[in-house]
C-alpha positions in Angstrom: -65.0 187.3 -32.4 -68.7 186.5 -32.1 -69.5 189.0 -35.1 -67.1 187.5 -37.2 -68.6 184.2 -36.2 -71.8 184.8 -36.3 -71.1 186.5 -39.9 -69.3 183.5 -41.5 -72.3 181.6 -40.7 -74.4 183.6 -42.1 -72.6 183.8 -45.5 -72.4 180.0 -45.3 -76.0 179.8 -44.7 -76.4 182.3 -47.8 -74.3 180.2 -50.1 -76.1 176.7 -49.1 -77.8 175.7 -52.4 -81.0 172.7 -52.5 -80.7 170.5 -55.1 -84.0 168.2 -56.1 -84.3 164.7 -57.5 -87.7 163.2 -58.6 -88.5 160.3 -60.7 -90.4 162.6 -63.1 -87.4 164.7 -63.6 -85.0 165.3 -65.7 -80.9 165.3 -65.7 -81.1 168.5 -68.5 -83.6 170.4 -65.7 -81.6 172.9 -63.0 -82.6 171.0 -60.2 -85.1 172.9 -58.7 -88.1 171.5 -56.6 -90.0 172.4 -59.7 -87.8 171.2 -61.9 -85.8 168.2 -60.5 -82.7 166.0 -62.1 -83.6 162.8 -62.9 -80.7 160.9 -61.3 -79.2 161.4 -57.2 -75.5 160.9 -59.3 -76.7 164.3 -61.6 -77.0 166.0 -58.1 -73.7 164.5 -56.9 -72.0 166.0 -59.7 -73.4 170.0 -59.2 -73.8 170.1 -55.4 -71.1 171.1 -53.0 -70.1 171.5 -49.5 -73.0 172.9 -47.7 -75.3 172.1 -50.2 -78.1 169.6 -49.9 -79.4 166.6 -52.1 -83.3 166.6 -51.6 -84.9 162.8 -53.3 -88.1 162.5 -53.6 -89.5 158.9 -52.9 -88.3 156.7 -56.6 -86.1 154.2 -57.3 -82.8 155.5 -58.6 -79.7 154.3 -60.5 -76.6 153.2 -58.2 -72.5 152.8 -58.6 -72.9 156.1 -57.0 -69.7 157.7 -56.0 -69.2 160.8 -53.6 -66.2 162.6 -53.4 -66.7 165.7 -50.7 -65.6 167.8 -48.0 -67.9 169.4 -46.3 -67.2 171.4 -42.9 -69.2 170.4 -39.7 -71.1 174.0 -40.2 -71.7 172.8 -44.1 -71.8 169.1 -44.4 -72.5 168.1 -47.9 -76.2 166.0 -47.4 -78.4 163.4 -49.4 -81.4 163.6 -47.9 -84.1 161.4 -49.1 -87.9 163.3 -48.1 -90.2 160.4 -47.7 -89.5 156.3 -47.2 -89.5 154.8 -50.5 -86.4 156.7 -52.2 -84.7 153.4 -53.2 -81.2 153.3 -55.0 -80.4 150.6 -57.3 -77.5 148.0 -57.7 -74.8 149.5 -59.6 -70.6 148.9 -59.5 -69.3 146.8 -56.7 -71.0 149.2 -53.9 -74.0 150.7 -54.3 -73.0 154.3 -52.6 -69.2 155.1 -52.1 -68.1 157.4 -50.1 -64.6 157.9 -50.8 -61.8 160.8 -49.4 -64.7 162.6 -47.9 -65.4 165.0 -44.9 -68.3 165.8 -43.1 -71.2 164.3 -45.6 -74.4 163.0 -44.5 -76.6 160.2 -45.9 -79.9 160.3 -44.4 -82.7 157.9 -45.2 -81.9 156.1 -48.5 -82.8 152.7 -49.1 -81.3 150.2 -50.9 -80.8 146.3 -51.7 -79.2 143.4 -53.6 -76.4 145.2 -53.7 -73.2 144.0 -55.0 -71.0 144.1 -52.4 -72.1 146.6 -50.1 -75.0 149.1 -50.2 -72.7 151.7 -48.4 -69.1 152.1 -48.1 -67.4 154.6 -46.3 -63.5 155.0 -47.3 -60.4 157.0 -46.0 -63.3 159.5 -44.9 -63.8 161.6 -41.9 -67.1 162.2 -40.4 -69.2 161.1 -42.6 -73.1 160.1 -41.0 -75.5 157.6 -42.5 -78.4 157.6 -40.7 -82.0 156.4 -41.1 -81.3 154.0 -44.1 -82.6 150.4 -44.8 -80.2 148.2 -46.3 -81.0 144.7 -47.2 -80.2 141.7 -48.9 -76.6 142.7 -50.2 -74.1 140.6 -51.3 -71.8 141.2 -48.1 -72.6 143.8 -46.6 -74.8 146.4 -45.4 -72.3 149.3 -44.2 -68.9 148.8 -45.0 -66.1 151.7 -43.8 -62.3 151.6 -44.1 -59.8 154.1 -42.6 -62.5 156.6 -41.6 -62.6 158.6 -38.7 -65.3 160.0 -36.7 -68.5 158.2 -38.2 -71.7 158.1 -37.2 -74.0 155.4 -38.2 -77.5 155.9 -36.7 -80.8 154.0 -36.6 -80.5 151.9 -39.6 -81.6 148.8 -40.6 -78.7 146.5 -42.1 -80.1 142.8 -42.4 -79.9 139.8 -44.8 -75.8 140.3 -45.8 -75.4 137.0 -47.7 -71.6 136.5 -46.7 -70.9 138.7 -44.0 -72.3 141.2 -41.7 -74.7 144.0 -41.4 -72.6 146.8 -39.9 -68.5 146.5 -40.7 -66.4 149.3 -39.4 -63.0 148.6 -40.2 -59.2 149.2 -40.9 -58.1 151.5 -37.7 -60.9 154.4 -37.9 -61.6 155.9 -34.3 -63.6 157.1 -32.7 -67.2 155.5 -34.7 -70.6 155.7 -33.2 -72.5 153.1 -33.7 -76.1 153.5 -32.4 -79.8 152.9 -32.7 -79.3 150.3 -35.8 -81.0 147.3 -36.6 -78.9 144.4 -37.5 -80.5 141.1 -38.2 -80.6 138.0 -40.7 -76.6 138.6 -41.4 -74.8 135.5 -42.1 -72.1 136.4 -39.8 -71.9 139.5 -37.5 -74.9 141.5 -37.0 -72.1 144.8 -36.0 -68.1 144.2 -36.8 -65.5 146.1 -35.8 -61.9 145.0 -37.2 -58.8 146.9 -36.8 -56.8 144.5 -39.1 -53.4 146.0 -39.0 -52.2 144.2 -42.3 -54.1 146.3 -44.0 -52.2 149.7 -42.9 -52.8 152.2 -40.2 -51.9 151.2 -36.4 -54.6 148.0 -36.3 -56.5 149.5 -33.3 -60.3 151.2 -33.3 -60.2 153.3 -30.0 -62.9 155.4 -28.5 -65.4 153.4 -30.4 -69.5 153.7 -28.8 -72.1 151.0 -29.5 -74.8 151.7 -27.9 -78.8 151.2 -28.3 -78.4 148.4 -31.1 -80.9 145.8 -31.7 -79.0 142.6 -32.7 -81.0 139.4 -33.6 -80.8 136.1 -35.8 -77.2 136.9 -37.1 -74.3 134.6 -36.8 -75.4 131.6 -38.9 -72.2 131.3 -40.8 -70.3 132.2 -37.3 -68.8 135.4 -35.3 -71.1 137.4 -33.0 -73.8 139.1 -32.9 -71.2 142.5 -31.8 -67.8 140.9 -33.0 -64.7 143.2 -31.7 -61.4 142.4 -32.8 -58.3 145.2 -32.1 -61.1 147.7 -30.3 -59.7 149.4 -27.5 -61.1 152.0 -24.9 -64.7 151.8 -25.9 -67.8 151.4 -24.7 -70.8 148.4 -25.3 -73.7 149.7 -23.5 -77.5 149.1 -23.9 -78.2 146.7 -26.7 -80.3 144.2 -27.1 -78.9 141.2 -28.4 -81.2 137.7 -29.0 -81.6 134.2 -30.8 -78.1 134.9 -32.7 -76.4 132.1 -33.5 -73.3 132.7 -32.7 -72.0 134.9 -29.4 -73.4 137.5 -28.1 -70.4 140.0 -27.9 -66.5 139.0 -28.6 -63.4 140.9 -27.6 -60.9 139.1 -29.2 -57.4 139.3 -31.6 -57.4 137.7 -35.0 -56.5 140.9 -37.3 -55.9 143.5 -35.0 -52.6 144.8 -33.6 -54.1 143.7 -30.0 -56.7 141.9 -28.2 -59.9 144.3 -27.5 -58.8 145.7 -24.4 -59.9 148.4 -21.4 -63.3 148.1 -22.6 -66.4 148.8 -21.0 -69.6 146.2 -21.6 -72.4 147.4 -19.5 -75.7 147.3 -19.3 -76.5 145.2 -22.3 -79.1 142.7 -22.6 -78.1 139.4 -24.2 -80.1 136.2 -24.6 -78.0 133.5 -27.2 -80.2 131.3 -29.3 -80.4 127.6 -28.5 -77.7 126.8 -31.2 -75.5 129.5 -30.5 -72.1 129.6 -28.4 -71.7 132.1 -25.3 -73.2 135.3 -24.0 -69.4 137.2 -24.2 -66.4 135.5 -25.6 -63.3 136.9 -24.2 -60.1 136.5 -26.5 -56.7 135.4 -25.1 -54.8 138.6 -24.0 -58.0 140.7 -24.0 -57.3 142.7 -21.1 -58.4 145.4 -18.7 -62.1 144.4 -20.0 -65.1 145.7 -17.8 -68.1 143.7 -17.6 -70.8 144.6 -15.9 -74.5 145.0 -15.5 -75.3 142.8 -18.2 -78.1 140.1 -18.6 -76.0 136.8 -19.5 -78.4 134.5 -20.7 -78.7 131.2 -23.5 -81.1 129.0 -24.2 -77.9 126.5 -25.1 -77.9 123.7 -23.2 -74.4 123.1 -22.0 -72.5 126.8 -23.2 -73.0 129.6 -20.1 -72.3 133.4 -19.9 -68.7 134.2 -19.8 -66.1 132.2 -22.2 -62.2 133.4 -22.0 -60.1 131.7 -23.9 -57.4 132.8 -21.6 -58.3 134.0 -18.2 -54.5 134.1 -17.4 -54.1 136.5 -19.9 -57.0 138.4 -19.9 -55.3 140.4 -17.0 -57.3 143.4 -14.8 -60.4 142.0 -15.9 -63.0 143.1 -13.9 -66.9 141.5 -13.7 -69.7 142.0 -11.5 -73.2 142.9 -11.3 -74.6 140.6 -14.1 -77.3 138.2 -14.3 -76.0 135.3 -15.1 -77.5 131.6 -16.5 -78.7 128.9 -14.3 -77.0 126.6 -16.5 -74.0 124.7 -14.4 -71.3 125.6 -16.7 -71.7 129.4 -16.6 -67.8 130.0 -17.3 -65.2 128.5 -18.8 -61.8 130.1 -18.1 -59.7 128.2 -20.5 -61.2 128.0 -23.6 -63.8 125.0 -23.3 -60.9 122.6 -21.4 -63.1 122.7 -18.2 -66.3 124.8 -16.8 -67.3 127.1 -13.8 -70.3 126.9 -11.9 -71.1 130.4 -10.8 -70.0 129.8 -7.4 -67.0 128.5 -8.4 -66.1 131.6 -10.4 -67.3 133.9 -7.7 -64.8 131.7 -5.0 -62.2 133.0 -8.0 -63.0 136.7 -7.2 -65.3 137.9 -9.6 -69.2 138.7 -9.6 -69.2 138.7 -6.1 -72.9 140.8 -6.9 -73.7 138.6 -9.5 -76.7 136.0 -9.5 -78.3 133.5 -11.7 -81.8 134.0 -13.3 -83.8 132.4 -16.4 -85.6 134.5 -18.8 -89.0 134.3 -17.9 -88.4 135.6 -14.4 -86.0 138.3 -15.8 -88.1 140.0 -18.5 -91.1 139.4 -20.8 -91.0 138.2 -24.6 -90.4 141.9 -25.6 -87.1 142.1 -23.6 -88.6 144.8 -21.0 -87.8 143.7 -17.4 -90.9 142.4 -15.8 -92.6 143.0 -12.3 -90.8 141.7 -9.7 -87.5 141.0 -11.7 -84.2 140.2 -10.3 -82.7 142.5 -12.3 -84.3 146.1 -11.3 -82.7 147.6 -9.0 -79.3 145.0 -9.2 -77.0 147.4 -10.7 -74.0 149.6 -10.0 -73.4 153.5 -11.3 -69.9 152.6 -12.2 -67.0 149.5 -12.0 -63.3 149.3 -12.4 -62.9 152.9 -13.3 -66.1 152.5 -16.1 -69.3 154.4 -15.5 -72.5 153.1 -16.0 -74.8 154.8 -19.1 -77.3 157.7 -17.5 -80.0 156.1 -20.1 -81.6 153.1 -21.6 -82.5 151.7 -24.7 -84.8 153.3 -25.1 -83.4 156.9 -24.5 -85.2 157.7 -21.3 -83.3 158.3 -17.9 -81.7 156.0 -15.4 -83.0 158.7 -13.0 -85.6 156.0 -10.5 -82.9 155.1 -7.7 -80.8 152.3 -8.1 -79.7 151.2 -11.8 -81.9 148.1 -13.4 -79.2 145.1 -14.6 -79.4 144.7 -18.6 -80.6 147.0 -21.5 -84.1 148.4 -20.0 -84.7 150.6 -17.4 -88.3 149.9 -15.6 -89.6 153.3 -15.3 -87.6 155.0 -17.8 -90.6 156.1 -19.9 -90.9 154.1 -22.7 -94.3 151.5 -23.6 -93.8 148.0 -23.5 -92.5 147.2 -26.8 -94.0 143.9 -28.8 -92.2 140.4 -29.2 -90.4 140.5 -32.3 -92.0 138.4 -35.2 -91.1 134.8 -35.4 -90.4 134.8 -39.4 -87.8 137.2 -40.4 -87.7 136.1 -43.9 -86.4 138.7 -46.5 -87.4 140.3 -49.4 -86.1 143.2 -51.7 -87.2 146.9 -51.5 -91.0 146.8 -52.1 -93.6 145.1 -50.4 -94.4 145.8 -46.8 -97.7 147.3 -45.7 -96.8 151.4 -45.7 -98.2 153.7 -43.2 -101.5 154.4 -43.8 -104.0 157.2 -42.6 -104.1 159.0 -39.7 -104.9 155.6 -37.7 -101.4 154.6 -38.1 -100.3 158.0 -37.5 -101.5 157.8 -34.3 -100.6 154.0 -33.8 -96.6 155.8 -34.8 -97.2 158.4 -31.9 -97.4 155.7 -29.5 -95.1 153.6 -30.4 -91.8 153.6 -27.7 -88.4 154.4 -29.2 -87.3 151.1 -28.9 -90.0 150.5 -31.7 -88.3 152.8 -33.8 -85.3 152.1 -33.5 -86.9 148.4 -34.6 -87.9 149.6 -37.5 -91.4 148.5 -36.5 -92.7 151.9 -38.6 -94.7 150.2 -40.5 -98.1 149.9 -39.1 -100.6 148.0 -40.7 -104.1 149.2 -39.7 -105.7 147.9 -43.5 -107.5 144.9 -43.2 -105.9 141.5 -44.8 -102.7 143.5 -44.3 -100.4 140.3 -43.6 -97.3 137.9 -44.7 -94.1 137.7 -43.8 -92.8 140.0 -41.0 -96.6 141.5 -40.1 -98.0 141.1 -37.3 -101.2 142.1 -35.9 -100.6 146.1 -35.8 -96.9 146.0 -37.0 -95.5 145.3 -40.2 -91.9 145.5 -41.1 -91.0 147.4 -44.8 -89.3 145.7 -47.7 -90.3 142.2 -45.9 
């Protein structure tokens, strides 16, 4: 069985083909490295399952439409090979993936779009990973009815209507990790069942984990908005100044309330004119909530807000970091308030404390010296377990688990405070990386850096503008 394994994979190997795009080529050329197509669709057209898209940095037409299946040992890729491969408005989405298996979209670029610079439909593991999507329409991922997905460390900011990242219309079992997601008008990450569309209304076995979430929410929702999501997990994300909440298990579309989920070890801090830390729906039940940092710099909205607590039955909380502000939870949807003790004297966070920011963690989000927080956490709640790593990726391996996103000791740099003007632009612009200073400014840098998109290091004097700061600069802004 091994030879016969080990021989298929070969043959598949054998029968890969590489596919080139350039902006010097030409869609007549046979799509050699030496002789690229013009056009990523040209490529689209010719490759196949197990074949990959190479794209050489250029801006390209969009309205591009992929219709493959791939096997996990021969996905069907679109690989851009440097950071300025660009893809230009075109039909109502920019990319579509539609009735597709096992395709993967790694590194493109794209803006302005339409509607949205990616959708995903009535697929099944399909990855996009390493993109930057700005600007669009509404929004910057978009899936339906897809199974399986993986959307990885990309940047989705600036969706004029809606949100950055939308996974919706009953597709299990999506990872959602690493991305960027900020400047949305509504939800920085959505996930919506909505069970009028078809299929049973319920996202199960969903995984957010290690997003960075900031300045979303101006036109409402959340900064992670979860409506119909059951038996998933929220862990490690850093969420900050949206303007909405922070995260919201909830029912509007779904088939049922977002329920048996675990929320743990997240990090959220709600701006000054935003609503709570986690909204709770009515009916969201069997909910898990702990390890979190709860904070807002509102003045009168707390941590925990449940429409319902009656009805939000087997919920379990403890082991969070909560905010100094009096009315810390309000169990029935705004009618009255909670002081911490009062909701501990109810049975929950019995481990729990209050804290403020500045003696939690420092303007970067990285617990300080001396927090409150290291050390204040449990390995596992209710039946939930507790993630082995941090934002960062490195190991929760120092004793005692640290409360929130960061784990002091876990390997990773202090990260920098992100820049106070996150206006947008389109796809140019920025301040590149430049020599082998920035190279080794890039080597440095933590993964939480990366996974902030703060790539772009500007080491060129008069190197400046929106979105640059002193060593970092972020592209396309």
């Amino acid at each position: 069985m091994r030879t016969a394994t080990l021989v298929l994979a070969m043959l598949s190997a054998a029968s890969a083909n590489d596919y080139w795009v350039g902006p010097q080529g030409n869609d007549a050329n046979p799509g050699t490295q030496a002789q690229p197509f013009r056009q990523i669709s040209r490529a689209i057209t010719v490759a196949g399952a197990g074949d990959t898209v190479h794209v050489l940095d250029g801006t390209y037409a969009g309205g591009l439409v992929i219709q493959k299946t791939g096997t996990a040992a021969a996905p069907f890729v679109v690989k851009a090979e440097g950071s300025g491969v660009v893809v230009s408005p075109g039909g109502t989405d920019t990319i579509f993936v539609t009735y597709s298996a096992y395709v993967v979209l790694e590194g493109l670029r794209s803006f302005n779009a339409n509607r949205a610079a990616v959708r995903i439909d009535n697929s099944h593991h399909v990855t996009v990973r390493n993109g930057v999507f700005g600007n669009n329409a509404r929004w910057g991922i978009f899936t339906d009815f897809s199974d399986d997905l993986l959307l990885e460390n990309n940047e989705c900011y600036g969706s004029g209507l809606e949100h950055g990242i939308y996974v919706s219309n009953s597709g299990d079992r999506p990872v959602v990790r690493g991305n960027v997601a900020h400047g949305n008008n509504a939800c920085g990450i959505q996930l919506n069942a909505d069970l009028s569309m078809g299929g049973d209304g319920t996202i199960s076995d969903a995984v957010i984990e290690r997003n960075v979430v900031y300045g979303n929410g101006a036109g409402g929702g959340a900064a992670i908005n979860l409506d119909g999501v059951a038996t998933s997990v929220i862990r490690n994300n850093l969420l900050y100044d949206n303007h909405a909440n922070g995260i919201t298990l909830f029912q509007i579309d779904g088939a049922l309330a977002s329920s048996n989920n675990a929320v743990v070890n997240n990090t959220i801090e709600v701006a000054s004119d935003g609503r709570w830390a986690i909204h709770v729906g009515a009916g969201a039940s069997g909910n898990v909530i702990f390890n979190n940092i709860l904070l807002t710099k509102h003045a009168s909205r707390g941590s925990l807000h449940f429409e319902d607590l009656a009805s939000s039955t087997g919920t379990v909380s403890d082991y969070n970091v909560f905010t100094v502000n009096p009315n810390a939870v309000t169990a029935d949807d705004d009618a009255s308030y909670l002081t911490l003790t009062q909701w501990k004297a109810m049975g929950y966070d019995a481990h729990s404390f209050a804290s403020t920011p500045g003696a939690v963690y420092g303007g970067d989000h990285r617990l300080i010296a001396g927090s409150p927080a290291i050390d204040a956490g449990v390995g596992a709640l209710g039946g939930k377990i507790a993630p082995t790593d941090d934002l960062d990726g490195g190991a929760r391996t120092d004793g005692a688990l640290d409360v929130g996103a960061d784990e002091v000791g876990a390997g990773s740099a202090p990260a920098p405070a992100a820049p106070a003007n996150e206006t947008g632009g389109g796809g140019g612009g920025g301040c590149g990386m430049v020599g082998l200073e920035a190279l080794l400014v890039l080597a440095l840098l933590s993964r939480r850096q990366r996974l902030a998109r703060l790539l772009r290091v500007s080491v060129v004097p008069g190197c400046s503008g929106p979105g640059s700061r002193s060593l970092i600069a972020r592209d396309g802004r």
